[in-house]
N, C-alpha and C positions, 0 to 999 in steps of 0.2 A: 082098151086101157081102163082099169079101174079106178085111178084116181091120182093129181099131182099134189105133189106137197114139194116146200120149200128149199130142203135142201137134203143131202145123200144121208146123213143119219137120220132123217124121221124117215127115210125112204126103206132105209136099212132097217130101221124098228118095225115098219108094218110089214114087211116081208117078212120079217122072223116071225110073228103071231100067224100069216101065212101059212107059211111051211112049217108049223108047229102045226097047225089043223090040217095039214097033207096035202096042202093046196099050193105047185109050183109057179112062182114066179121071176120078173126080172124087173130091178129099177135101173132106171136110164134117162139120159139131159134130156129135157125137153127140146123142143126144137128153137123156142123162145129166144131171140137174139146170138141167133148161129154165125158162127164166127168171130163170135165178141171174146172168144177165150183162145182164138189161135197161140197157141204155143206155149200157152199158162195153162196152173190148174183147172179143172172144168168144175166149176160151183154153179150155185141158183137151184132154180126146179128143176124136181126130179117126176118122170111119170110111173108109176107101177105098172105092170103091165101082167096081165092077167090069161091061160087061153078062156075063150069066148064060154065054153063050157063051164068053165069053173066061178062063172062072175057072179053068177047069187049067191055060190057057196061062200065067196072071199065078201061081198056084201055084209052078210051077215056076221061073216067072223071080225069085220069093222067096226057095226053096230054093236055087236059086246064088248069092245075094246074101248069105246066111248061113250064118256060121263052123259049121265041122263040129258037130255034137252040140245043135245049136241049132234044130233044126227042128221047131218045134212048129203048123206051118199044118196046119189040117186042111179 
């Protein structure tokens, strides 16, 4: 997993910069309060998810994606 964020469109936005730099991903619900969305829309955190190979590359294409002082990927 590279990283969760709040909800499916910032999930969507860092995939696209992702797979702009050739680097395949998937976002998906956390596992955070499972079951709390039976039968409604599925909202909240979302996790990116990365393969294992590709995680410094996607790291860094984060890192240039985010205003100076803001780099908190680890």
């Amino acid at each position: 997993m590279l990283e969760v964020v709040g909800s499916e469109p910032e999930a969507e936005l860092i995939c696209s910069f992702l797979r702009s730099a050739g680097i395949p991903c998937i976002q998906q619900p956390t596992n955070f309060a499972v079951g709390a969305g039976d039968g409604l829309a599925v909202v909240g955190p979302r996790e990116i998810v990365v393969r294992e190979e590709n995680l410094d590359e996607a790291r860094d294409v984060l890192r240039q994606q985010r205003p100076l002082g803001t780099d908190d990927i680890d």
